[in-house]
C-alpha positions in Angstrom: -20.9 -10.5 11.3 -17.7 -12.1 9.3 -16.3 -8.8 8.6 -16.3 -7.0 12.4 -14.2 -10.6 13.3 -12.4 -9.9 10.5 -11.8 -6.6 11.8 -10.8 -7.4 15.5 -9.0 -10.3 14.3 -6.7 -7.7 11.8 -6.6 -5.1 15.0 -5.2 -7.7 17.3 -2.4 -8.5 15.2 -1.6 -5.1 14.6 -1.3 -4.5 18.3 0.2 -7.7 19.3 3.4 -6.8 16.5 3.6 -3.4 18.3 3.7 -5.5 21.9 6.4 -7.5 20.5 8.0 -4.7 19.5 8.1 -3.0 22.3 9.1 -5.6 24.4 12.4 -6.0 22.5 12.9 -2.6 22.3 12.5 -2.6 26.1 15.0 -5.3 26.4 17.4 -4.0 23.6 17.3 -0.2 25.3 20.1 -1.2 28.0 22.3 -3.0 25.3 22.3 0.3 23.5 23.1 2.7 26.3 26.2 0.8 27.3 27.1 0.7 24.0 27.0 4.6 23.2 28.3 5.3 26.8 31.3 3.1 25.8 31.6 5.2 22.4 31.1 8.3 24.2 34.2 7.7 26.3 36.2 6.4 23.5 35.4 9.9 21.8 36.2 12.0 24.8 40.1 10.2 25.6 40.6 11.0 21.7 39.5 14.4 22.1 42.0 14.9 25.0 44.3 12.9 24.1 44.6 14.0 19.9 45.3 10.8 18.6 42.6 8.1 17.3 41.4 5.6 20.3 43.5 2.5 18.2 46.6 4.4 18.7 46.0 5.3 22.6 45.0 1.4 23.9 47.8 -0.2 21.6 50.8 -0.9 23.5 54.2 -0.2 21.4 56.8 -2.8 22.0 59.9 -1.3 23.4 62.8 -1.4 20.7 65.5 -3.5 21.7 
């Protein structure tokens, strides 16, 4: 009888990691949208723009 609770002890641990997992995953899917739409953009002004995105939000300072 030790070894089935044994068992459905180890199988319950299993699927409670993958729940965790899951749930962050879940909550960590947003972060990672908004992060590759921002990248996205950042790729697109460089591709019409030909320079690298550090060059085109850098403001020069006017020579005086």
């Amino acid at each position: 009888m030790t070894t089935n609770s044994d068992t459905v002890k180890n199988t319950l641990d299993i699927v409670s990691v993958f729940a965790t997992v899951g749930s962050f995953l879940e909550m960590f899917t947003p972060v990672f949208g908004l992060i590759g739409a921002v990248w996205t953009v950042m790729r697109i002004a460089e591709m019409i723009a030909g320079k690298p995105f550090s060059e085109l939000i850098r403001r020069k300072k006017d020579a005086e």
